[in-house]
N, C-alpha and C positions, 0 to 999 in steps of 0.2 A: 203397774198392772201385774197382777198374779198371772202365771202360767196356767195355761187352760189345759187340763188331764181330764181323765175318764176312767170308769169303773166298770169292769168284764164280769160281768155273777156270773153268764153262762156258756154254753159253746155257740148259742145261737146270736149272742150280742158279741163274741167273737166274732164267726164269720160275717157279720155286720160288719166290722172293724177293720176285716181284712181286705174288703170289696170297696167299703167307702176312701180308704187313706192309701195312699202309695207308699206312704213311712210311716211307722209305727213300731214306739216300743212296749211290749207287756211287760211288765214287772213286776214277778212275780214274789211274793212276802205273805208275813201272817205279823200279827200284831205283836207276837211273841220274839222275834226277833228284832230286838235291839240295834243289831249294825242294819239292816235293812231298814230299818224305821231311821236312820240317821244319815244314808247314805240315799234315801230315794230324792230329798230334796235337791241333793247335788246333781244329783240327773239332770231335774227338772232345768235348772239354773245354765249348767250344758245346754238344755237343747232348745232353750230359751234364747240363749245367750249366741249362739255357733249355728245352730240346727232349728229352725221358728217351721218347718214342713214336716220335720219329726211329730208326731203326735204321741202324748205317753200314756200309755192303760196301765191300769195298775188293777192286780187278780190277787184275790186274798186264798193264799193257797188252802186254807183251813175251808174257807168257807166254798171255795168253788174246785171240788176235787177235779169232778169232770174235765174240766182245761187243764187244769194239772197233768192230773193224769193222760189225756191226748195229746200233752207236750212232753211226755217224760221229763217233767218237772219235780224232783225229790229232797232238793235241800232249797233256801232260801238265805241270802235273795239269789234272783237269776234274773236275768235281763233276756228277753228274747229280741232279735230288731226284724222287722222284715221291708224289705222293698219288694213294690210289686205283687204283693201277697204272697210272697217266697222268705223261709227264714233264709236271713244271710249272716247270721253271728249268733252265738249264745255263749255268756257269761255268767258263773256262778260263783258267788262266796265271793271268793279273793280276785277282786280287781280293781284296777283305779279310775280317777275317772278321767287322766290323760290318756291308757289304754285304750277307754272306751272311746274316746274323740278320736283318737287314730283308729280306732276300728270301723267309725259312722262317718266319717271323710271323706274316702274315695268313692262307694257308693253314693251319698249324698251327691257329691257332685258330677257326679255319671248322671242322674237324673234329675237335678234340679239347675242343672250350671251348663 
């Protein structure tokens, strides 16, 4: 079974996003970026794998300035996470994705454990 992800075009399917899910990561890329095109899969695989309450958006920074821009969003990729409708981590460029699982751990399991 494929990981079930979603697609943010605007601010308003954002704050959808943020109201429906308790976890959620945005992930923000453009098609132009190679290490993001090659590192969103291992996301997905993480939170598949570890994290199945996570849910991942994926924002195409070209195409949807406006959340970009209301996240101060400026290079790619960037991972936003939020619990609760609150950011609680942001990651950009240079990270891995053990980082990232010690980053979604302890939150994770304050609210789902």
């Amino acid at each position: 079974m494929a990981y079930d992800f979603g697609f943010l075009n605007n601010m308003d399917e954002f704050q959808v996003a943020l109201q429906e899910n308790d976890a959620m990561i945005t992930y923000f890329n453009s098609s132009s970026c190679n290490v993001g095109e090659a590192l969103a899969p291992k996301v997905m695989k993480l939170l598949e794998e570890k994290f199945p309450k996570v849910k991942f958006f994926y924002v195409d920074r070209e195409l949807s300035p406006d959340i970009a821009g209301y996240y101060s969003v400026f290079v790619e990729p960037t991972i936003l996470i939020f619990f609760t409708g609150k950011e609680t981590l942001r990651k950009s460029r240079h990270f891995s994705i053990d980082e990232l699982k010690a980053a979604i751990q302890r939150p994770y399991q304050i609210l789902f454990e």
